[in-house]
C-alpha positions as CSV (number, residue, x, y, z in Angstrom):
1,X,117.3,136.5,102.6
2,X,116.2,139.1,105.3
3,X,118.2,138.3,108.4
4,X,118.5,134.9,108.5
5,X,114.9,134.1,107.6
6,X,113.8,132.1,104.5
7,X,111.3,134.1,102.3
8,X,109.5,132.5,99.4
9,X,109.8,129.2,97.8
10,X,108.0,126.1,98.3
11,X,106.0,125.5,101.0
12,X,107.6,122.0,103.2
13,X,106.0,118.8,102.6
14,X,104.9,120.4,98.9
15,X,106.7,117.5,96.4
16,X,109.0,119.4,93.3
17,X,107.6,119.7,90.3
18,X,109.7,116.5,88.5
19,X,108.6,114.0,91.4
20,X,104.9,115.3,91.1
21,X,105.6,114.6,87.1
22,X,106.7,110.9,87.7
23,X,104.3,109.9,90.3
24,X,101.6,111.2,87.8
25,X,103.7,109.1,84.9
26,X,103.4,106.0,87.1
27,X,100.1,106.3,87.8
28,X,98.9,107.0,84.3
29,X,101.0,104.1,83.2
30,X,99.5,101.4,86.4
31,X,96.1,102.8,85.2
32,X,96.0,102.4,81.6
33,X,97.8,99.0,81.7
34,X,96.4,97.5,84.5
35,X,94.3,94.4,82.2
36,X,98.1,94.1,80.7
37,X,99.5,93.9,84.4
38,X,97.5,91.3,85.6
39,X,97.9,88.7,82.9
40,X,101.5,89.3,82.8
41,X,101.4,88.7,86.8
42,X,99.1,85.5,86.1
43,X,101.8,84.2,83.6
44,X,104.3,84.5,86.2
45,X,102.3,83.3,89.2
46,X,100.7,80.0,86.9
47,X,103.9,79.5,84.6
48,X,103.8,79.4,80.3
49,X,103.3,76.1,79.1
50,X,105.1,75.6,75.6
51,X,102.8,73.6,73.2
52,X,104.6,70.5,74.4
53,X,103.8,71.1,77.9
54,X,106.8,72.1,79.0
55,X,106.9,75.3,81.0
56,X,108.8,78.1,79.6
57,X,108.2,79.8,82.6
58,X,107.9,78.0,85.3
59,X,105.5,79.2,88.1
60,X,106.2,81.7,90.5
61,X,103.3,82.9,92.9
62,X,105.7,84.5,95.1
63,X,107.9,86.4,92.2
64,X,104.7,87.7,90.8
65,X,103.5,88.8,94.4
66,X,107.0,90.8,94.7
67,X,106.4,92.6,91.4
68,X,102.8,93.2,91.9
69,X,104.4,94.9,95.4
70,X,107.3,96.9,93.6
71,X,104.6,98.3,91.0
72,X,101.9,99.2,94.1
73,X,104.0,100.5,96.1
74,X,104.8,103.5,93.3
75,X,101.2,104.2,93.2
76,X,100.4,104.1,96.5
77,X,102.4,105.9,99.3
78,X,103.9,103.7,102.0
79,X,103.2,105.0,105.4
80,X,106.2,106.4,107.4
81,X,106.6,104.6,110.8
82,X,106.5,106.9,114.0
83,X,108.1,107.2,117.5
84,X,106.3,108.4,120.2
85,X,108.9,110.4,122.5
86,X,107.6,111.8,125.8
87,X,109.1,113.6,128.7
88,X,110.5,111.5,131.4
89,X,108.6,113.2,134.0
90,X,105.4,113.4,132.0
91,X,105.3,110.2,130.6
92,X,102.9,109.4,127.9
93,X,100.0,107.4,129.8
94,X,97.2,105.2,127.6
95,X,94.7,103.6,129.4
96,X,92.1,101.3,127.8
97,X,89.4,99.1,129.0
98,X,88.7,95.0,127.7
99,X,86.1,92.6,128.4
100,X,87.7,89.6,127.3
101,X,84.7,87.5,129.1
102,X,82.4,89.1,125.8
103,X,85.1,87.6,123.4
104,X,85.6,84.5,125.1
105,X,82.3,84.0,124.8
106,X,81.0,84.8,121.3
107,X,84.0,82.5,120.1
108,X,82.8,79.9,122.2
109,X,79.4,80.6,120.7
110,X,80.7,80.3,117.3
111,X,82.4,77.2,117.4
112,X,79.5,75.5,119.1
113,X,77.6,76.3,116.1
114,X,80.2,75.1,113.5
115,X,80.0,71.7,115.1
C-alpha cells in the first residue's frame, strides 16, 4: 500500500470469483430444468391424486408460488430500494403536470361501451 491508498485488486461493484461461479451454477441449473420445474410446481399448486383419489399432496397454489419466488429470485437480481437525501436548504423539488379530465373521460368512455 503507498500511503494509505489502495492499489490493485478488484474493481467495487465487480462480484468474486466463487459468487460469479454459483450464480452461473444456478442459472445453468433453472435453465436446463426448467420443463422439470414447472411440473413439479403444477404438482404442488394442483395436488397428487393417489389412484384412489385421495391426494397425496394436497394442493397448494400459494406454496408452489413461494418456491417458484425462492428459485426466481436466484436467477434474477432483486432491485435494491433507494433513499433520496437532499440538502435542507436545497430541497429536492419534482414537479409534474396531470389532466385527470382526459382520464376521467376515456374511463367513462369505456364503461359506456361495456354496457
Amino acid at each position: 500500500m503507498a500511503e494509505g491508498k489502495k492499489t490493485g485488486g478488484r474493481v467495487a461493484g465487480t462480484p468474486n470469483k466463487a459468487t460469479n461461479q454459483a450464480r452461473q451454477a444456478i442459472a445453468t441449473f433453472v435453465d436446463g430444468n426448467a420443463h422439470r420445474l414447472t411440473e413439479w410446481l403444477d404438482q404442488v399448486a394442483q395436488g397428487v391424486k393417489t389412484e384412489d383419489g385421495e391426494y397425496m399432496v394436497p394442493p397448494n397454489p400459494a406454496k408452489a408460488f413461494d418456491m417458484f419466488q425462492s428459485v426466481v429470485e436466484y436467477h434474477v437480481p432483486k432491485l435494491a430500494r433507494t433513499e433520496v437525501v437532499g440538502d435542507p436548504d436545497a430541497p429536492v423539488r419534482v414537479e409534474g403536470a396531470f389532466d385527470i379530465f382526459d382520464e376521467v373521460l376515456k374511463l367513462y368512455a369505456a364503461q359506456r361501451l361495456t354496457e
